[in-house]
N, C-alpha and C positions, 0 to 999 in steps of 0.2 A: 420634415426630413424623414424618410425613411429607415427606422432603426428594425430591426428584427424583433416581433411582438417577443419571443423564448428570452430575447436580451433585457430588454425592458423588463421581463419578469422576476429575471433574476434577483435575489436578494442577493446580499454580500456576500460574499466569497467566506466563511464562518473564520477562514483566518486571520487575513485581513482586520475582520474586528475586534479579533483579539489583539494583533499587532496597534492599532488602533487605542487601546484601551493602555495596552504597555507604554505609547509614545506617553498617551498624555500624562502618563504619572514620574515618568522621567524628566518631562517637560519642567516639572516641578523642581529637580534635584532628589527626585526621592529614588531608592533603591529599588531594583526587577529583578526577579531572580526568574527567566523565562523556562517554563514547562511548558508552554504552549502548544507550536507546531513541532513536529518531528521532524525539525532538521538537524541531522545528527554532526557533532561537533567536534568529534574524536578527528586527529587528525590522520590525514592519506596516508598512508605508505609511501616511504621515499621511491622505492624501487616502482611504482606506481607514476609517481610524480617526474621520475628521470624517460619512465618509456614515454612519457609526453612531451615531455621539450625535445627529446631523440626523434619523437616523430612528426617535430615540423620542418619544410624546407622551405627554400625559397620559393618554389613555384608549386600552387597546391589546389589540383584541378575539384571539380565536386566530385562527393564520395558517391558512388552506386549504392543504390535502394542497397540491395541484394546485404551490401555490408562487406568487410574483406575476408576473402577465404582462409582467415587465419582465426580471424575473432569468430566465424563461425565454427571451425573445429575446435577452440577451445574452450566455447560455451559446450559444445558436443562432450568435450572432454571433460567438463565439469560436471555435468548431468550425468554422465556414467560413474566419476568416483562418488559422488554426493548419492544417486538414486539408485545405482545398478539399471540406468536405461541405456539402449544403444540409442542414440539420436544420425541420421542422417543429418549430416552437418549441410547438405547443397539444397535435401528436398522437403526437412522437417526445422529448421532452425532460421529465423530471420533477427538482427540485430537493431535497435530501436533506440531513438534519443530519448534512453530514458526507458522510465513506462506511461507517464503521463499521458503524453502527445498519443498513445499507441491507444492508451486503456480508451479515451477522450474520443478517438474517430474512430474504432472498431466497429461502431456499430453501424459505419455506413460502409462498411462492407459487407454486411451479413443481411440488412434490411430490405423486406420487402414490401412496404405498406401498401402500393397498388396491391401485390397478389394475395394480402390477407395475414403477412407477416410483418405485425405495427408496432408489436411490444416489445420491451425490454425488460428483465427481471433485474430488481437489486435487493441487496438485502439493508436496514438501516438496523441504528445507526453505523455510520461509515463515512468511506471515502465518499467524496460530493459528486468526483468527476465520471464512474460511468454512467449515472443518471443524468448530468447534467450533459455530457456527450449526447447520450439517448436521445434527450427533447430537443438538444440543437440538430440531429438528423431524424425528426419530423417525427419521431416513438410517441406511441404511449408507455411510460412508466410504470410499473408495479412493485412497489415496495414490499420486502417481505421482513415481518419484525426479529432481530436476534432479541432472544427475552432470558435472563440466567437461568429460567426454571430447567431452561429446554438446552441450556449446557453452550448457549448463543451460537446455536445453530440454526437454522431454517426450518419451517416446519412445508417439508415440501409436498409434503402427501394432505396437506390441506387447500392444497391449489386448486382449482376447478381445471377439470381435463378440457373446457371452452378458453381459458387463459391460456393452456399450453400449447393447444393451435393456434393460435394467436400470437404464440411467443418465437421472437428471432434468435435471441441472444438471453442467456441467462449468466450475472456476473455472483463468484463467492467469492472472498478474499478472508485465506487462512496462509497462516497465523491472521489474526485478524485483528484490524485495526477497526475502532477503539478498545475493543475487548481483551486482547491477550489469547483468545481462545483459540484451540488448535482444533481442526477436521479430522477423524479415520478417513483411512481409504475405503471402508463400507459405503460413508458419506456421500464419495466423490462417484464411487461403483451406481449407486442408487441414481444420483443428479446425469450420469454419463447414459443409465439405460433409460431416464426418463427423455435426455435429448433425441439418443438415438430412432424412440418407438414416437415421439409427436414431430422429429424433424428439425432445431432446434441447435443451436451451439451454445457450448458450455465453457465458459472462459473463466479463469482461476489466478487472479491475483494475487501470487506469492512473493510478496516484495520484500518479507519480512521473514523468508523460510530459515533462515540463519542465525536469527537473533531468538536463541532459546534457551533455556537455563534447567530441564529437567532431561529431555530428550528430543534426538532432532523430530522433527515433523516430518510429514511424507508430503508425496507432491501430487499431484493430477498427474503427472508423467507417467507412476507408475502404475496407472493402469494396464492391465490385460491389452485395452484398444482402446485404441487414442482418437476412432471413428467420431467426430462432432465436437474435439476437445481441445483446449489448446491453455499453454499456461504462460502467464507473464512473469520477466522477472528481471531485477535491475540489480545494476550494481550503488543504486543511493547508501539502502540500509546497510547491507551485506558489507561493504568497505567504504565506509563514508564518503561516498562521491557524486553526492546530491549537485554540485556545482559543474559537475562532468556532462550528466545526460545521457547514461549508456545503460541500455538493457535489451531485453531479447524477449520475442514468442517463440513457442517450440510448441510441436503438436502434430495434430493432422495435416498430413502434407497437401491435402486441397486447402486449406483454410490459409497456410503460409503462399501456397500457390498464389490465394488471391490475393494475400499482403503485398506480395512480388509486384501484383500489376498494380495492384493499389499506390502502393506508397510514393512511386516517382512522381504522380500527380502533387502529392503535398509537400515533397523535398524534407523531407528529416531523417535524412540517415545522419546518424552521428559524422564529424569530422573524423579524417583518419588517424590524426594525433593521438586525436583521443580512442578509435578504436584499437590504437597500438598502444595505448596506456591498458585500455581492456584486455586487452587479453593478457597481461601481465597478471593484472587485477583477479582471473578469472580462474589462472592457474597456480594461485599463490591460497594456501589455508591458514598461515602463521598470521598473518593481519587482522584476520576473521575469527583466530580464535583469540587474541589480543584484548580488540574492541569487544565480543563477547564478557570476554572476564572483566572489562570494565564497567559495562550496563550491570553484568551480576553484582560488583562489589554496591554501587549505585541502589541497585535495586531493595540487595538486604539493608540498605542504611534507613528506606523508605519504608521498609517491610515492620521495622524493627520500628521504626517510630507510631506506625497505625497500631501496633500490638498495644506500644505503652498508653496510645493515646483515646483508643477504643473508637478507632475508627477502622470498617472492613474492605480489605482487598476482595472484592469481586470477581477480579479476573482471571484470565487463564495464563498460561507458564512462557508464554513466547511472547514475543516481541520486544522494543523498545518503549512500551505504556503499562502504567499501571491503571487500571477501572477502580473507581474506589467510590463505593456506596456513601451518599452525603449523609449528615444527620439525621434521625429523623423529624420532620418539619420543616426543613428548608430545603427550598427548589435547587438543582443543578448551578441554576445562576446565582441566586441567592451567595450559595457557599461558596464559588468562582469567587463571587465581590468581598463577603468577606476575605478570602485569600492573600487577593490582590491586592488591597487594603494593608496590611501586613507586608506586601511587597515580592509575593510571590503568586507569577501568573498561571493558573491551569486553565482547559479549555473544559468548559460546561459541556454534559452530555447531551442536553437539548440543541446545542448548536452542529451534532452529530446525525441527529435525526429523532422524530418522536419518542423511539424507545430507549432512547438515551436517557430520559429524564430520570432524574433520581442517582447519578453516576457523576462524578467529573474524571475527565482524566491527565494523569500527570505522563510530559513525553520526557523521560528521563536522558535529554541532551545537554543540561550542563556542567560542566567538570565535576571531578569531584568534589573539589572545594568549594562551588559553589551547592553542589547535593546539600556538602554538609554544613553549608553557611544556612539551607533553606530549615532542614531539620532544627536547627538548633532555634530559628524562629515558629517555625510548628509549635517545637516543645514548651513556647511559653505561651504560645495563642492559646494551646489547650490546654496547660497547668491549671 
């Protein structure tokens, strides 16, 4: 049978086997207290949740690529009070299920392997799926390591200028996941004039720009010029609505241009219910600063226990994950199992990517009662 060698290569999905690890200890009767994946569990905003049953009717045709010309002006309209950007909402803003599906096939938009453009840049450890996009639209891959020394950032001036002609698409994702670790806009200044002078797009996974606890983060958006750039952004994290599928690129208006033509071939524009739940979602800050103060309260309970327990936060100030340096002598996974063991799952840094190791990370998604049902088992693992 004919399966797709890039398929068959694939390892497991690194969630998956933590889900996997969690079934079977439940299997048991025994207790999970899941940190696992980031899916966040705070619950939706009513006012949210009423523009989406208001926006179903009886008869409900398919929704246009393009999106509704409502959810794009008030994505437009959130990127101006959040960034001080003006966004053309018709020629710079296109609406996406999700960012997933977006992040996942961007790169065969932008690819040109016949004409000498084969690579994809990512940085590990991280998210699975623009690398794994990449290889399934025929890339070559190049990994770029975040390492703490270097503040887990890229080191992009270590690149060889024969990779950058070579390169189609370069992916960063700040706030960044696993890390916590936030970008300047020097960063993004630097990565934007390296697209510009090899030719190159610069796509910026900000899925997490909302979830911050010292100051907000800044965006790719607001760059000077948005010539080769383009940013992702959903509303999973931002308003708990991972079950919804709604998010948006914004950018260069040739790059949306080709999303335009792109995307009717693969059919995922969100439903309109739900882009009429979006845009409630998109112009509402009370919800977003809600769930914020709830990861914070979360976070210092967790904070507070590595202090007492002489274990180190590694990370950076944003997101929904805490990075936390394992002991030393034992591997990422190592300390996972002990965890889990104890009945509380995190995901090992090595299943993030090589420079993962030596990190696990906790996604701070369940209640607070459960945060502090987990701590109060911490506190006697490492008494």
């Amino acid at each position: 049978m004919g399966i797709s060698p890039i398929l068959r290569a694939q390892a497991t999905y690194p969630f998956v086997r933590l889900n996997q690890a969690a079934a079977e200890r439940r299997e048991r009767g025994l207790e999970v207290l899941d940190f696992g994946m980031g899916d966040p569990r705070e619950p939706t905003d009513p006012r949210i949740m009423r523009a989406l049953r208001d926006g179903v009717r009886r008869r409900m045709g398919y929704p246009a690529a393009a999106g509704l010309p409502e959810l794009r002006e008030a994505i437009a309209s959130w990127a101006g009070r959040r960034f001080g950007v003006a966004l053309d909402p018709d020629r710079q803003v296109i609406p996406t299920l999700g960012s997933k599906e977006a992040i996942f096939s961007f790169a065969q938009v932008v690819l040109d392997v016949a004409g000498g453009r084969d690579t994809v840049v990512v940085t590990e450890p991280g998210y699975p799926v623009p690398g794994r996009g990449a290889e399934f639209a025929g890339a070559r891959v190049v990994e770029l390591p975040l390492l703490e020394a270097g503040g887990f950032l890229p080191d992009v001036d270590a690149v060889p200028a024969e990779t950058w002609r070579r390169t189609a698409l370069v992916w960063v994702n700040y706030p960044n996941n696993p890390t916590g670790a936030t970008a300047p806009l020097a960063f993004y200044a630097r990565l934007a004039d390296l697209a510009r002078a090899y030719g190159f797009v610069l796509a910026c996974d900000e899925a997490y720009s909302e979830l911050w606890f010292e100051e907000p983060p800044v965006s790719a958006l607001q760059l000077a010029d948005w010539s080769n750039v383009v940013s992702f952004n959903t509303l999973s994290k931002r308003s708990s609505m991972t079950g919804y599928r709604s998010g948006f690129v914004a950018g260069d208006p040739e790059l949306v241009a080709a999303l335009r033509q792109f995307r009717p071939n693969v059919g995922t524009a969100p439903q309109e219910f739900v882009q009429r739940a979006s845009v409630v979602a998109w112009g509402d800050e009370e919800h977003v600063e809600q769930a914020r103060a709830a990861y914070a309260r979360k976070r210092a309970l967790f904070l507070e226990l590595f202090r007492r327990v002489g274990l180190r936060d590694a990370g950076g100030p944003s997101t929904m994950y805490l990075w936390v340096a394992v002991p030393h002598g034992e591997t990422s996974q190592e300390f996972a199992t002990t965890l889990l063991a104890h009945g509380v799952l995190v995901a090992p840094g090595s299943f993030l990517g090589p420079s993962g190791e030596g990190y696990v990370r906790f996604a701070l998604v369940p209640t607070e009662d459960e945060c502090a049902r987990a701590v109060e088992i911490l506190d006697d693992v490492f008494a």
